[in-house]
C-alpha positions as CSV (number, residue, x, y, z in Angstrom):
1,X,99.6,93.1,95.6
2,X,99.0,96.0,98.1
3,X,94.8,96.3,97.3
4,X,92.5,98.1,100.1
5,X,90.4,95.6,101.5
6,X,86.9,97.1,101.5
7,X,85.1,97.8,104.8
8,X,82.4,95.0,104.3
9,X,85.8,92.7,103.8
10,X,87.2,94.6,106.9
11,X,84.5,93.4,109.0
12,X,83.9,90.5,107.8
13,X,87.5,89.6,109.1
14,X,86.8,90.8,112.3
15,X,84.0,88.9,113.2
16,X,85.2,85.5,112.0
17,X,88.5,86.0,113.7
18,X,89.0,85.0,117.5
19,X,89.3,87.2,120.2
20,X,93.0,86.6,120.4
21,X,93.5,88.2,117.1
22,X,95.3,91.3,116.7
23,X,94.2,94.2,114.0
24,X,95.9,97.4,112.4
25,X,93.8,100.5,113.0
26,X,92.5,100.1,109.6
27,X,90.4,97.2,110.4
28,X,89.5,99.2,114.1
29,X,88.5,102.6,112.0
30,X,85.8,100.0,110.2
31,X,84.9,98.6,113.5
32,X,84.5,101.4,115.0
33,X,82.9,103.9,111.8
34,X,85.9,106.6,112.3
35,X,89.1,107.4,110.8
36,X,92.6,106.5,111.2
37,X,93.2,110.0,112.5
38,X,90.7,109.6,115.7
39,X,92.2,106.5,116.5
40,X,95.8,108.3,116.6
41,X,94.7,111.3,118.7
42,X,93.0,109.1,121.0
43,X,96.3,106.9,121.9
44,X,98.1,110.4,121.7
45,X,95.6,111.6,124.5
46,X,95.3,108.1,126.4
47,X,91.7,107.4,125.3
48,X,90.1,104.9,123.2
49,X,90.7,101.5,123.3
50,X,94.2,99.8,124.7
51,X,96.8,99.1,121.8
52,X,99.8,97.4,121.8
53,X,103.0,98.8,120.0
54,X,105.3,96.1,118.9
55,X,107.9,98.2,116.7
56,X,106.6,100.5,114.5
57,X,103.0,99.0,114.7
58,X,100.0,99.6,116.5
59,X,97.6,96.2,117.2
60,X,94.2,96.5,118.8
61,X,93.4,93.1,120.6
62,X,89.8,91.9,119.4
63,X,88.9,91.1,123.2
64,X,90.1,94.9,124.0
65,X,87.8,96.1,121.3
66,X,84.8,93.9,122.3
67,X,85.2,95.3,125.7
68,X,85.4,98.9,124.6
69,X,82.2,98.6,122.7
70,X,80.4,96.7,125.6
71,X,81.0,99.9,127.7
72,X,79.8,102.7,125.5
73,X,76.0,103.4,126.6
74,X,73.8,104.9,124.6
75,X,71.0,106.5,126.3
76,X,67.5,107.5,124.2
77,X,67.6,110.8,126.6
78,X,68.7,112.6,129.1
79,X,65.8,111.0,131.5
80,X,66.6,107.4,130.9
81,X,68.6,107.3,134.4
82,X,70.3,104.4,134.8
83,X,68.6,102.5,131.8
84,X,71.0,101.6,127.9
85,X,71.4,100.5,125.3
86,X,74.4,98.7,124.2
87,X,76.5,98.7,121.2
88,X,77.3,95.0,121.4
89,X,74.5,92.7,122.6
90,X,75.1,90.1,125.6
């Protein structure tokens, strides 16, 4: 039985999982709201988060991804110097 899992499934793994866990960039491109293809460019190009490659397969640590979201800023405008919002609260 090879089904999908759904996104909502997806994320819901993610969350109750510890930070030790390891994830295929399936469950990352539901993390993260992008596709498969992003992710792949962005190791191609040395961006993104830090992957492991054991063999054939790519694993995203879920501390790696934690702290990849904790540094993305969003800023309301261009004259919020210095002030952000972030992605994952602390």
């Amino acid at each position: 039985m090879n089904k999908r899992l759904s996104r909502l499934q997806l994320l819901n793994e993610f969350e109750s999982a510890p930070t030790s866990a390891l994830f295929n960039q399936h469950t990352l491109a539901a993390v993260l709201d992008c596709s498969t293809q992003l992710l792949e460019r962005n190791r191609w190009e040395g961006k993104g988060v830090p992957y492991l490659k054991i063999g054939r397969k790519v694993l995203y640590l879920k501390s790696d991804v934690l702290s990849f979201l904790q540094q993305q800023k969003i800023y309301r405008s261009t004259g919020d110097v210095g002030e952000f919002l972030s992605l994952v609260n602390e």
